[in-house]
Structures are given as C-alpha cells and as structure tokens.
C-alpha positions in Angstrom: -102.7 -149.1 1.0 -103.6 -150.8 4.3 -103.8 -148.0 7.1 -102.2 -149.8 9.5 -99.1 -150.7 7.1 -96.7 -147.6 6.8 -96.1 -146.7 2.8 -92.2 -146.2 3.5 -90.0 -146.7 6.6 -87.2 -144.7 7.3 -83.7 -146.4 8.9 -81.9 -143.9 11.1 -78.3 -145.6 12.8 -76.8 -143.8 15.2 -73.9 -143.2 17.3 -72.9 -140.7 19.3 -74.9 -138.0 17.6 -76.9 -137.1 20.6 -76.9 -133.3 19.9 -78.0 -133.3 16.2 -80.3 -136.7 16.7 -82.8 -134.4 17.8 -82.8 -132.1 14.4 -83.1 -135.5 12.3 -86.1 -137.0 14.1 -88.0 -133.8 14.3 -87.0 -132.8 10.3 -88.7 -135.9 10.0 -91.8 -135.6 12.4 -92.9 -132.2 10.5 -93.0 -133.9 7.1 -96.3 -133.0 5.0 -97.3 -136.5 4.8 -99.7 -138.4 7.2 -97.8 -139.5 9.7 -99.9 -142.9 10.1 -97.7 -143.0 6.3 -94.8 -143.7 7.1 -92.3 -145.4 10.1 -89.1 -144.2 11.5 -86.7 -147.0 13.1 -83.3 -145.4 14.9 -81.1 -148.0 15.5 -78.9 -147.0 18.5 -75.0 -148.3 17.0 -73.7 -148.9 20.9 -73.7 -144.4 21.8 -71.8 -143.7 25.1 -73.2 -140.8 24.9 -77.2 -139.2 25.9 -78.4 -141.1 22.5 -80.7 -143.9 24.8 -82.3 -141.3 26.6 -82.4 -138.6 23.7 -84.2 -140.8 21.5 -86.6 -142.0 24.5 -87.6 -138.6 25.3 -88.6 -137.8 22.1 -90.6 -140.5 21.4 -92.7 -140.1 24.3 -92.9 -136.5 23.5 -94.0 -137.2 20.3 -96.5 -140.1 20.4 -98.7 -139.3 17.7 -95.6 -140.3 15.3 -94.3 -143.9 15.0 -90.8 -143.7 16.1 -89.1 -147.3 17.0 -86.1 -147.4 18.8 -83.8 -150.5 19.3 -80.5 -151.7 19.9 -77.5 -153.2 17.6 -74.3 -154.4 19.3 -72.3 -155.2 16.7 -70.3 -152.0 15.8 -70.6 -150.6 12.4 -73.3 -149.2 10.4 -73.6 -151.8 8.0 -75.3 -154.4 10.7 -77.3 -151.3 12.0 -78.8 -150.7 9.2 -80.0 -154.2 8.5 -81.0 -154.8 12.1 -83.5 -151.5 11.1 -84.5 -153.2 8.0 -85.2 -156.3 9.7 -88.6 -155.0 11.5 -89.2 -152.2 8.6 -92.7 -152.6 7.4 -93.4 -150.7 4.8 -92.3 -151.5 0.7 -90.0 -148.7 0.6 -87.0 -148.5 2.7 -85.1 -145.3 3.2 -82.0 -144.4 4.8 -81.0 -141.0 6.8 -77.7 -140.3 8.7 -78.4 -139.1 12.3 -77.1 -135.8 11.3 -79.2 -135.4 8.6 -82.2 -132.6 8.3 -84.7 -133.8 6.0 -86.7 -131.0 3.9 -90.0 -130.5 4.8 -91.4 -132.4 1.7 -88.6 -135.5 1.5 -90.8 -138.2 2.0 -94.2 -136.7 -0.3 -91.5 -136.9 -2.9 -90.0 -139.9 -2.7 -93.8 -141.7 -2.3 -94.4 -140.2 -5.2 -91.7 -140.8 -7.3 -91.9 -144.6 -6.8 -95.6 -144.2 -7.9 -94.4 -142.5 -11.1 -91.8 -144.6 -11.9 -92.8 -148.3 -11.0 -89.6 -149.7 -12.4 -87.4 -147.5 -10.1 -84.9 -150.3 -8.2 -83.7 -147.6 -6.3 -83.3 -143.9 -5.3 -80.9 -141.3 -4.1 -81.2 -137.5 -3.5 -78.7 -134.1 -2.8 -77.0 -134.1 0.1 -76.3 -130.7 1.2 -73.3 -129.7 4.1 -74.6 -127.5 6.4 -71.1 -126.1 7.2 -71.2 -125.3 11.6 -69.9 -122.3 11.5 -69.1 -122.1 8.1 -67.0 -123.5 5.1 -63.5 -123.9 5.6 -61.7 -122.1 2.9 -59.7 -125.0 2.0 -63.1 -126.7 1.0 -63.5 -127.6 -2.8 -65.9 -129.6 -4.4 -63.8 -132.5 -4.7 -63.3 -133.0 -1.5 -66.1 -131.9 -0.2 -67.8 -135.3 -1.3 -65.7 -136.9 2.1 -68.2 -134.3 4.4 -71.2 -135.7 2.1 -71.7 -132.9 -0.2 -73.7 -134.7 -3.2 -75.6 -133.7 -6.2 -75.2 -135.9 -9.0 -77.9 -133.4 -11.4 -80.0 -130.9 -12.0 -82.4 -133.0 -13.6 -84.4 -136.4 -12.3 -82.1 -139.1 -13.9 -80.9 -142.4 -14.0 -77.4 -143.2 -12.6 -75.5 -143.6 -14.8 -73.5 -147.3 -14.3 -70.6 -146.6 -12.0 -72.3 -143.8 -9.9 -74.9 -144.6 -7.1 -76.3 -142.4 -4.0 -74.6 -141.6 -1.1 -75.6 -144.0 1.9 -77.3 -140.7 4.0 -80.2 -139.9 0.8 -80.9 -143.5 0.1 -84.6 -145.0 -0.9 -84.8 -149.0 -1.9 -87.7 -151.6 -2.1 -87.7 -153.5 0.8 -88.2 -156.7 -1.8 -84.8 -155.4 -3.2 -83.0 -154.8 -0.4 -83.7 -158.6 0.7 -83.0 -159.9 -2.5 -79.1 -158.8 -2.3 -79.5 -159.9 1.4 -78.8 -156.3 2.8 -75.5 -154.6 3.1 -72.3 -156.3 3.8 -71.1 -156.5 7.1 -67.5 -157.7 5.7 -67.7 -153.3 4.8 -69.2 -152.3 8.1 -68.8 -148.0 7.5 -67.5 -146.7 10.7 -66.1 -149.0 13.5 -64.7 -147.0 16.2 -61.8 -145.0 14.7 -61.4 -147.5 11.8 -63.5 -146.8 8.5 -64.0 -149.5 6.3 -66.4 -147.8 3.8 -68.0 -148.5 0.5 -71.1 -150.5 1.9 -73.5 -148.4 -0.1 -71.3 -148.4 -3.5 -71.2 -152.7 -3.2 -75.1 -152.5 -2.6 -76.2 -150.6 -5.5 -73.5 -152.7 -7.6 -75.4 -155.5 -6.5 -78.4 -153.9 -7.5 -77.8 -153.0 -10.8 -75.8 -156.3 -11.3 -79.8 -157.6 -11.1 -80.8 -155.3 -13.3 -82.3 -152.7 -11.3 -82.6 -149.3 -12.4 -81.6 -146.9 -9.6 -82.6 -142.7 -10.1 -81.7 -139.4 -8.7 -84.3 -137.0 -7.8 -82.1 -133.2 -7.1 -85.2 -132.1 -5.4 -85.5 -135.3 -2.7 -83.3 -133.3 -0.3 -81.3 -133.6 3.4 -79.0 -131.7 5.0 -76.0 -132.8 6.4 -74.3 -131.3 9.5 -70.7 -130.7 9.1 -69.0 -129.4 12.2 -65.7 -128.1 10.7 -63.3 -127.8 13.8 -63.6 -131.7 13.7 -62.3 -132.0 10.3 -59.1 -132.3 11.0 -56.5 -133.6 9.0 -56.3 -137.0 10.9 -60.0 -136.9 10.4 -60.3 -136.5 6.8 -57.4 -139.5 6.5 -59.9 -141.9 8.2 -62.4 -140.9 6.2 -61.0 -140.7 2.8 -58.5 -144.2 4.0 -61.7 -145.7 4.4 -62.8 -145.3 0.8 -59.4 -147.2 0.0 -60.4 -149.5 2.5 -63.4 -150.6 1.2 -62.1 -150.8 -1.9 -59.6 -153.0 -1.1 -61.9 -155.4 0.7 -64.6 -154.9 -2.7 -62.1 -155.9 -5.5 -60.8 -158.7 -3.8 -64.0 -160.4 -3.5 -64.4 -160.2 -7.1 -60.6 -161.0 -8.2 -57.1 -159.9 -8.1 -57.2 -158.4 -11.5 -60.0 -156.6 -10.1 -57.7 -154.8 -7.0 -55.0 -154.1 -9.3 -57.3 -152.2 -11.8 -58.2 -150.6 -9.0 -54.9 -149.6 -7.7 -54.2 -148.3 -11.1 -57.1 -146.5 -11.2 -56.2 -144.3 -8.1 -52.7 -144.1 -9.2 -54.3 -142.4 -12.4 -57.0 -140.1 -9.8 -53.8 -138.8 -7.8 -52.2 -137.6 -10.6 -55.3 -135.7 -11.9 -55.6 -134.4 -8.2 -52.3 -133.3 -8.7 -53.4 -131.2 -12.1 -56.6 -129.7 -9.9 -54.5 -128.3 -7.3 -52.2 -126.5 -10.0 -55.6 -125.5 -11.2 -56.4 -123.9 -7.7 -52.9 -122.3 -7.5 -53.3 -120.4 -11.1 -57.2 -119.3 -9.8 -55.6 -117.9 -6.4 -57.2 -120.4 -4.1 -53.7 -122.1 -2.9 -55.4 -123.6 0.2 -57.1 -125.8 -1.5 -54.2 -127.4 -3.3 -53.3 -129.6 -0.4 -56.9 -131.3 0.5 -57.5 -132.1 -3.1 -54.2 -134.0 -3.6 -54.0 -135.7 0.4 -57.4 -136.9 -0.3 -56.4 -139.2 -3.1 -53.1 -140.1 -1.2 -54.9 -141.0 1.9 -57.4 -143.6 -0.3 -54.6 -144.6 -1.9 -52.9 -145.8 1.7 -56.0 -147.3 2.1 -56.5 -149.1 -0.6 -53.1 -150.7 -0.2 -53.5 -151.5 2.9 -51.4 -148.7 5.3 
C-alpha cells in the first residue's frame, strides 16, 4: 500500500449533530490502526447549528489525524454522501452517521475482512442504540430497527438477497460505489422534516443486481445515539412514513406491478404487526402493542402517498 494513499476512507454527513459530532470523530481518532491508514471526510449537510465550528476545532486539535471537512448544499444525505465520496481516496469506502460511536477496533476489522475475503462487494456491521437516558418501555425489536437497532447475525455471513446493511455501518469498494454511480438523489434520506428513505436498500439492490456479494461482520460495530424524549410519535411517523416513501419512489422506477406488490406486501406486514401486538398483550408488555402496529400504518401512508 502506498503511504501516502489511505487504505479506507470513512464518509461522515452531518447536520445538526453538533453535540454528538464530537463522540463520532474522536471514536474514530482512537482507532488501533495507523492513522496515516485511513481518511475521515464529514460532509457538513447545510447545520444551523455549532457543526462548522465543531468540526473546525477538532481538526485543528487533532492534526496528526486526517480529518477533511467540506460543504454540500443540496439538502439530503444522499448528495452528502457522494459529495464525501467524490474526494475519498482510499479503495474502501465506509459510511458512519454523525451520531455514531465507532468501537475501538472498527476499522482493523473491516481492513481486514476485505483482505480475507477478496470477493466481498460490500459490507455491513451491528448497529447498537445507545438509548439517552434509557429504553423506553414501549421499545420492541421491531421497531426498534426505525432508531437503527441492527444485527442481522451472530455469525460473519452473507446477506441473504432481500436484506442489506443499514446506511450508518456501511463499507463498499470505492470501484463499486462508482460503478452504480453512487446513491440516488431521487431518495435523498432526510430533507428537512420530510424523509424520503431507502437510499441505502436501492444501493445494495444495485449492487447485488451486478453480482456483488455483500457480508455482515456482528463484530464490525457502532453505536448509535438515541435520545428518547425526541421520539415522539410525530417523530417515529416521519421516520417510519419515510420507509413508505422511499418505497414508493423505488417500485415505480422499476414498474407498476412492482408498487402494487409492494403495497400488498405492507398490507400483508400490518396484519402480522397486528398478530405481534396480541403477542405483547398475552406476555404483559401492552405498551408495546401500539408502536409495533403504528409503525406499519405510518409506512403504509407513506408508501401510498399520505
């Protein structure tokens, strides 16, 4: 490897995170690779908040790292995310939310598991909530998947072909990434209070649609932060609308058939929602009967457009 080309670069967007931007960049300044190794770009998503001078501080307080800070105007984390890949260096390309905490040996791994496996097309690890202060008792596992909770298995594995990691634990050759031309901006993740998600299910479709074989690694881990008084219920709606959203905007691309499989498809989730939340009721956990069946409501609305 040429020393003055970085083995992997690491794509953080962000907006509005300037309290928890901190905890990201230094979970990924104390990594236990060289950090002449490896490249970290944080693409500033138009923040109204301290982000500009958050992330200027630390990079001048931390100059023996290479942290790259730029701009992207147009709003949503899709184009932030390919303006980061854009000027990335390195072969591999990850991606971390900015209120992510990377473990201590998240990048060692992943280096190494693209050594191992050559043929690798792609990558995704756990995603664990780091509930502030703690877990609402209405949290279940299915819907904790809307807050980021993710692990797929116990075991390194390949995904198997309608699952894919989670857009926050994400690894890709940069080769690959280029060849599906990056993510679409027609499914832009967060814009403003509108969520028009699904960006990274349509990439790794894409992927795999060239034959790519994409892996989970259980021990390639983050942390997510999860502030729980902001997941209120108008909250979880724009998150789990935005599923539907994406959907929507997915499956018509590809055909009309395609959307109305798909709206039979969550016709066929709610009702098995439905059958969970009886399942809560008859375990004694009745608050989390209503979560589990508004979540597949709310991507319902959005998948038909309300």
């Amino acid at each position: 490897m040429n020393p003055l080309v970085p083995e992997i670069s690491i794509v953080i967007c962000t907006y509005n995170r300037a309290l928890y931007l901190p905890q990201a960049l230094e979970s990924l300044y104390h990594q236990t690779v060289e950090k002449n190794r490896y490249e970290v770009i944080v693409v500033n998503n138009n923040s109204t908040d301290e982000t500009a001078s958050v992330c200027k501080t630390f990079i001048d307080n931390h100059s023996d790292g290479h942290f790259i800070y730029l701009n992207e105007l147009n709003q949503g984390a899709s184009f932030a995310r390919n303006t980061g890949a854009a000027i990335a260096k390195a072969p591999l390309l990850c991606f971390m939310d900015d209120d992510a905490i990377a473990y201590p040996n998240y990048l060692e791994l992943i280096i190494d598991f693209f050594k191992t496996y050559p043929d690798a097309g792609g990558l995704g690890g756990r995603i664990i909530p780091r509930y502030i202060p703690s877990e609402p008792k209405w949290m279940s596992h299915f819907v904790s998947s809307l807050v980021g909770n993710f692990d797929y298995s116990k075991s390194v594995c390949v995904f198997s072909p309608n699952k894919y990691p989670l857009e926050s634990n994400m690894i890709i050759k940069l080769a690959d990434f280029h060849a599906v031309h990056g993510f679409n901006t027609a499914l832009p993740g967060v814009k403003g209070t509108l969520r028009i998600g699904g960006e990274g299910k349509e990439f790794f479709l894409k992927l795999k649609a060239l034959g790519k074989t994409i892996y989970y690694h259980p021990d390639i881990i983050v942390e997510h932060v999860v502030e729980t008084q902001k997941l209120t219920a108008e909250y979880m709606y724009r998150v789990a609308s935005g599923i539907g959203r994406g959907e929507k905007v997915r499956t018509q691309s590809i055909n009309q058939l395609s959307y109305i499989k798909k709206i039979v498809e969550y016709f066929f989730k709610l009702g098995a929602a439905c059958i969970l939340a009886m399942g809560y009721l008859l375990q004694g956990q009745p608050a989390k009967m209503k979560p589990v069946i508004q979540f597949r409501i709310d991507a319902l609305k959005g998948l038909l457009g309300f």
